[in-house]
C-alpha positions in Angstrom: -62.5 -30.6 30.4 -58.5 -30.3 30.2 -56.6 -32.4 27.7 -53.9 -34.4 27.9 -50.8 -32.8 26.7 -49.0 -36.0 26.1 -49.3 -39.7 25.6 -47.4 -42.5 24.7 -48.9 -45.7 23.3 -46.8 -49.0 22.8 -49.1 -50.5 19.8 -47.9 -54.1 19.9 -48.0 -56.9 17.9 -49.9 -60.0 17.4 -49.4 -64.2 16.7 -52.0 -66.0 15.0 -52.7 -69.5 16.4 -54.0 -71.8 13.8 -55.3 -69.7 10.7 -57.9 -71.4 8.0 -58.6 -69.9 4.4 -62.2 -71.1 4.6 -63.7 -70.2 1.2 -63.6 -67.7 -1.6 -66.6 -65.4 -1.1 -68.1 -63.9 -4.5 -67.2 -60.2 -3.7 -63.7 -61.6 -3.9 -62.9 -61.5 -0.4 -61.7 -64.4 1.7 -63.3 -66.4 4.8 -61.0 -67.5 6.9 -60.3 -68.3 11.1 -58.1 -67.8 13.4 -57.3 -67.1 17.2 -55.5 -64.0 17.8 -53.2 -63.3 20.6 -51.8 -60.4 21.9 -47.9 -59.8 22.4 -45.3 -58.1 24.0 -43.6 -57.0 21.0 -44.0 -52.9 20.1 -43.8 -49.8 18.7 -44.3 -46.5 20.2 -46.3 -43.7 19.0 -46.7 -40.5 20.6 -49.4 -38.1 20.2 -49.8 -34.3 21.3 -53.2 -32.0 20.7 -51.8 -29.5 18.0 -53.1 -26.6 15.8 -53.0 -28.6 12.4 -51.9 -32.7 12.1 -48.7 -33.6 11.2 -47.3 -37.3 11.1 -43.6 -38.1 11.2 -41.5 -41.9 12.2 -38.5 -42.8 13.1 -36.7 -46.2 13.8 -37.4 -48.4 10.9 -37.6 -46.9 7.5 -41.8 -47.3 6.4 -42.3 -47.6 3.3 -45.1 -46.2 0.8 -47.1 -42.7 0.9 -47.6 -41.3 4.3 -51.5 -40.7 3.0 -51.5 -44.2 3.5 -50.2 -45.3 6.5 -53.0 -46.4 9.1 -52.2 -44.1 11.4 -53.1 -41.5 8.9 -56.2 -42.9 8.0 -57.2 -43.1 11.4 -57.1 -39.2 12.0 -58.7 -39.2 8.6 -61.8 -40.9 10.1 -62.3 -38.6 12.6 -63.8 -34.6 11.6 -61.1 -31.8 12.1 -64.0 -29.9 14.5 -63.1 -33.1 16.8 -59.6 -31.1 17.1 -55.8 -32.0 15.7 -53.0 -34.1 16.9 -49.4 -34.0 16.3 -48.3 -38.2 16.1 -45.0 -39.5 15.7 -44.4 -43.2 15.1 -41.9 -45.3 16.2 -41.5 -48.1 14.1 -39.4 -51.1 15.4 -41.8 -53.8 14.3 -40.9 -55.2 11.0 -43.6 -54.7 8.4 -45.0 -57.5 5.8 -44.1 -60.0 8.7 -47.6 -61.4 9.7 -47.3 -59.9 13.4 -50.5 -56.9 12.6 -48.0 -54.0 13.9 -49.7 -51.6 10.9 -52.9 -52.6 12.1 -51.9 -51.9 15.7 -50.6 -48.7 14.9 -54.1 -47.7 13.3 -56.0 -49.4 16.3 -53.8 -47.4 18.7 -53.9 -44.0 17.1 -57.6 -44.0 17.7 -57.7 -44.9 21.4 -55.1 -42.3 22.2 -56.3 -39.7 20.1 -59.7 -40.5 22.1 -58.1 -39.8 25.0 -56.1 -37.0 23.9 -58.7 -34.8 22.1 -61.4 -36.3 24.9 -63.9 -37.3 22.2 -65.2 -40.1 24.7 -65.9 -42.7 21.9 -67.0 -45.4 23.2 -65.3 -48.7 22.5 -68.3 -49.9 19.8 -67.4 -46.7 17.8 -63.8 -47.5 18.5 -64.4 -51.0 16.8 -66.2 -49.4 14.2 -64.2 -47.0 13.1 -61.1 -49.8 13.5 -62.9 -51.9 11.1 -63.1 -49.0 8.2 -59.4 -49.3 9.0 -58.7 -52.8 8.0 -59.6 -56.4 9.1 -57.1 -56.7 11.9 -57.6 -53.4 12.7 -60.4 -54.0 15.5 -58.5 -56.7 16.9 -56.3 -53.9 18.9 -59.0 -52.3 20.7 -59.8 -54.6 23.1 -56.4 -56.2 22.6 -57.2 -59.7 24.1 -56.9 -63.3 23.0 -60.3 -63.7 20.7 -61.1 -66.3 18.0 -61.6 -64.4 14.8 -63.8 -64.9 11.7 -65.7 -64.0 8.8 -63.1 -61.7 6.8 -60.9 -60.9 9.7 -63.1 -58.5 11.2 -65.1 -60.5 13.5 -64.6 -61.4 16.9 -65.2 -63.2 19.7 -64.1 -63.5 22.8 -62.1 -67.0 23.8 -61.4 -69.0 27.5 -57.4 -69.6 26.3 -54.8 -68.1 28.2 -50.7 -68.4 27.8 -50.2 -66.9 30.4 -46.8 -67.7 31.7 -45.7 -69.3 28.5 -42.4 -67.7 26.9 -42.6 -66.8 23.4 -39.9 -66.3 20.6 -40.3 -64.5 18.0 -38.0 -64.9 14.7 -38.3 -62.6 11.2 -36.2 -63.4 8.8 -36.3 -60.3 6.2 -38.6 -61.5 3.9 -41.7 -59.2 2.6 -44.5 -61.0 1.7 -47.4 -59.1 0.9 -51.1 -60.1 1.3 -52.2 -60.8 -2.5 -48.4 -63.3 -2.9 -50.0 -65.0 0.3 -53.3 -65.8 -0.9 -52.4 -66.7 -4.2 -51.1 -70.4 -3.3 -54.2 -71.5 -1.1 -56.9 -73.3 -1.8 -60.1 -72.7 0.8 -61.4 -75.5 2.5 -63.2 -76.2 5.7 -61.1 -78.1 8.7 -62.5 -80.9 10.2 -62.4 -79.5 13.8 -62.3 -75.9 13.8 -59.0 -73.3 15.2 -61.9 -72.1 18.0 -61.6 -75.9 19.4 -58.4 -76.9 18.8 -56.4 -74.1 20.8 -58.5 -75.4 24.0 -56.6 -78.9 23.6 -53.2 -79.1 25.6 -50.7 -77.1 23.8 -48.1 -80.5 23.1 -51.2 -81.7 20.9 -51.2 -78.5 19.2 -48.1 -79.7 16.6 -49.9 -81.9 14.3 -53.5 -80.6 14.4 -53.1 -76.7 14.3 -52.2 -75.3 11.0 -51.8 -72.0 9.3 -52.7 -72.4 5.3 -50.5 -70.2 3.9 -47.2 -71.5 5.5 -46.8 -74.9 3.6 -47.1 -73.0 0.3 -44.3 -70.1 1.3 -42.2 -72.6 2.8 -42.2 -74.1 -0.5 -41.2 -70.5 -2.1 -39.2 -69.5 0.9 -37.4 -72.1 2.5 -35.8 -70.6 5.2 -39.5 -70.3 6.6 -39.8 -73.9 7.4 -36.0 -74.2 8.6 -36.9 -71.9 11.2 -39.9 -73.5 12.0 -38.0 -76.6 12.8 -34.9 -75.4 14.8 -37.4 -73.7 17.2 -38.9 -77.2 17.7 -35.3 -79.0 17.6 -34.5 -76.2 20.7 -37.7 -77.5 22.9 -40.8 -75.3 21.4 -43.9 -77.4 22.3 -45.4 -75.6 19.3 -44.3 -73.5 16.2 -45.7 -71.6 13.4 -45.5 -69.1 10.7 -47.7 -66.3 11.9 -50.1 -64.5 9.9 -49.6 -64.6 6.4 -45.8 -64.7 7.0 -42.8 -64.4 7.5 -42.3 -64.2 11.2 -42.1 -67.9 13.0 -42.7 -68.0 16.3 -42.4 -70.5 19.4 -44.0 -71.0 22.6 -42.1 -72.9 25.6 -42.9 -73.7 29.0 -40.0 -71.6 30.2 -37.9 -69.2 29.4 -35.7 -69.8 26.3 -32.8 -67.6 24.9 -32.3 -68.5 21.4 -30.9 -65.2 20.4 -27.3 -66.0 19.3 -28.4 -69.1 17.6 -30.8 -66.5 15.3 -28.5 -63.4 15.5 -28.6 -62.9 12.1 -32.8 -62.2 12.2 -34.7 -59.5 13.8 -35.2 -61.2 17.1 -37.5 -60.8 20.2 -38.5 -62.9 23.2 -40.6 -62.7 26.2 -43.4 -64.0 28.2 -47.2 -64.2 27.3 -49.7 -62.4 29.3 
């Protein structure tokens, strides 16, 4: 069978609608819930079959060990007899920012080097291996809206669709990591649950859906919850820290250009699919 010489993946980013910190679990983990949904929002990684694997980036500078990155650790899952692949990465998501674009990237590297190498994994071992990985990891493999649960690494499939709906997307620099996110929550268990809520009109959404982690960072990072509100002063029917912050997004009925208003924040914009 002949291989693919080439391919180019666009590993894309995600917002999380709603997101409960359910309960402490005794191995130490979190509970939690959320609805996931797929953006528009990318990077781009490359990957070519090649004698021995070699990993490189370019665009945004990413930090840490390369031994760590999840695109790394994806080819580490897989046995060198399955064959080697050149990848390169390029990184225009901004990272600690709540939108998964690591967790894409790992996701991603494992469909395409399925399809490079023709392994023929099917997409259960695909989720598998994506959920050795990390919790959002699995997410990206089907890549469509689905309620998740658990420790982040179930998930189900869910009737909501955006489609049409124009979405902006605002960073403001700041790093959080996961461990400064967790440590101003206290689990409990809503009284209707994210799965329910998101099927409500999206004007009632305001009020009722709530990510945990953002009214303690707002209270450490204000600029979080200033953002929050200009997108609702400029029309967003709803708005919200995503993830475990700091991106703050908005969703409109139509198209919005906010971009000289936020010029001085990684920016992006588009519609929903």
């Amino acid at each position: 069978m002949r291989k693919t010489f080439r391919m180019l993946g666009f590993s894309n980013a995600k917002i999380n609608l709603g997101l409960n910190i359910i309960e402490k679990r005794s191995d130490g983990y979190h509970n939690i819930e959320s609805v996931f949904y797929p953006v528009g929002w990318t990077d781009i990684l490359e990957v070519l079959p090649a004698e021995t694997f070699t990993f490189t980036t370019s665009g945004l500078p990413v930090p840490g060990e390369a031994a760590q990155n999840l695109v790394v650790k994806a080819r580490n899952l897989l046995s060198p007899a399955q064959g080697n692949v050149k990848i390169h990465l390029h990184k225009i998501l901004p990272m600690g920012a709540g939108i998964g674009g690591g967790s894409s990237n790992g996701a991603f590297a494992l469909k395409l080097m399925n399809t490079v190498l023709n392994l023929g994994l099917p997409a259960e071992q695909l989720l598998n291996l994506a959920g050795n990985l990390g919790s959002d990891c699995p997410f990206f493999i089907d890549n469509r809206p689905a309620f998740c649960h658990g420790t982040g690494t179930q998930f189900e499939t869910t009737g909501l669709s955006l489609k049409g709906k124009f979405l902006v997307m605002i960073n403001p620099g700041i790093h959080i990591s996961t461990a400064e996110a967790y440590a101003g929550i206290t689990p409990r268990k809503p009284a209707v649950s994210v799965k329910d809520l998101v099927m409500q009109p999206l004007p009632e959404w305001k009020n009722r859906l709530v990510n945990d982690f953002e009214a303690p960072l707002i209270t450490k990072y204000p600029l979080i919850g200033e953002l929050r509100q200009a997108l609702y002063t400029h029309g967003a029917l709803y708005a919200s820290m995503t993830g475990s912050g700091s991106t703050v997004y908005g969703i409109w009925e139509k198209e919005t250009d906010l971009s000289r208003l936020f010029a001085d924040y990684t920016y992006w914009s588009g519609y929903l699919d």
